[in-house]
N, C-alpha and C positions, 0 to 999 in steps of 0.2 A: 504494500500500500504506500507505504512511504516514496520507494520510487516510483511511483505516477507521480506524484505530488511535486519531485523535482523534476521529472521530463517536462510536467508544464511550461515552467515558469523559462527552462531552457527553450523550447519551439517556439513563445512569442517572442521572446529576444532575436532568434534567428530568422523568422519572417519579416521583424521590423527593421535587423542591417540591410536587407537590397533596397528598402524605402529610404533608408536614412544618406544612403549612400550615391545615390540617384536621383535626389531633388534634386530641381531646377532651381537655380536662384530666383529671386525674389526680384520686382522692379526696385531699384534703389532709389526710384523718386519719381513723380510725376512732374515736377520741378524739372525742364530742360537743365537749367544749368546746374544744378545739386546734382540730376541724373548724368551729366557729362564729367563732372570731378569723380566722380564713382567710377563711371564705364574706363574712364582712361588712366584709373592706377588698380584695375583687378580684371585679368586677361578671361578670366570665368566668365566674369560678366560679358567682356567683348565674344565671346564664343554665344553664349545664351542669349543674347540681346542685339545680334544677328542677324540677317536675312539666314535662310540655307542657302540660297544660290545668288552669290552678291555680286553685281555687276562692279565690274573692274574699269576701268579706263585708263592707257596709256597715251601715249603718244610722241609718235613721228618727229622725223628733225624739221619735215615743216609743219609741224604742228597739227595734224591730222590725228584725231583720234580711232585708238583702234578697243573698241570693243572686246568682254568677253565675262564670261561670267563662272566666278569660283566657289565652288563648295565650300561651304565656311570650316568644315572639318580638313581642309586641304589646304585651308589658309596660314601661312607662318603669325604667329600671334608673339609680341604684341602688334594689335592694328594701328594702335594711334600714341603719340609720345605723349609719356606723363609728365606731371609735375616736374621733377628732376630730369629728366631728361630735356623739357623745356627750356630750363633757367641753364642748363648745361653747353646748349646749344641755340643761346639768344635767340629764343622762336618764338613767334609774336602766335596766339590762338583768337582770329574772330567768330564770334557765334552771328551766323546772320538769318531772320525770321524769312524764308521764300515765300511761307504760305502758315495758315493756322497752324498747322498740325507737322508742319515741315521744317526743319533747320540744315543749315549749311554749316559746318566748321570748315575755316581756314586755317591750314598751317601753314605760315612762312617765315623767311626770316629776317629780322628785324633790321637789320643792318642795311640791305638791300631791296626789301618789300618784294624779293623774288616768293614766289607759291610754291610752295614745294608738294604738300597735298590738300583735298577737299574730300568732306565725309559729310555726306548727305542721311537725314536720321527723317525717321516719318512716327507718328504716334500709332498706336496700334495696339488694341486691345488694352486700354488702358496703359501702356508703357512705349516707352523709346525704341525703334528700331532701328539699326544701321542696315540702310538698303544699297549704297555705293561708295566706293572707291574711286580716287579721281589722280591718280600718280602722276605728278607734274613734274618730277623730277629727269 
């Protein structure tokens, strides 16, 4: 009798590690800009708060872009420079509103107001999504 009594308590613990282990993050804010200091110092979050298939954009030496769209599990992460890397790399970050529910971030650098990248975020389901890449480099 006693061993029933310890199998129990053992099998909920063991059905509740693949739960615990497999949550999805949480929106860290509905707040664009609270939600952009979070997405861009925790690489979790940039994987979870995602498109799956994010369009990329390059481009051309004259400046033609060339399309293409990356699996976000294929993506080298981190997506977008943090804090520290910021201040490390005098890089100016604009947030700019496109549309209600739409934001741009610019990264460039400050010295030269050259672009280096742009990350286009859409709201969705209640939270922030990164839907493209825009590699200016």
């Amino acid at each position: 009798m006693k061993l029933k009594i310890f199998l129990l308590p053992i099998s909920i613990v063991a059905l509740l590690i693949p739960t615990i282990s497999t949550a999805k993050p949480i929106c860290p804010s509905h707040d664009f800009t609270e939600y952009l200091s979070a997405f861009r110092e925790d690489v979790s979050l940039q994987s979870a708060f995602s498109v799956k298939s994010l369009l990329w954009r390059t481009y051309t030496e004259d400046e033609r872009p060339v399309k293409s769209y990356r699996d976000i599990s294929q993506v080298s992460l981190p997506l977008i420079v943090d804090g520290k890397q910021q201040s490390q790399h005098a890089l100016n970050v604009q947030v700019q509103k496109t549309k209600a529910n739409h934001r741009k971030v610019v990264i460039g650098e400050a010295e030269s107001d050259a672009y280096l990248m742009k990350y286009y975020f859409v709201k969705r389901k209640a939270c922030w999504f990164l839907t493209q890449v825009d590699d200016l480099k």
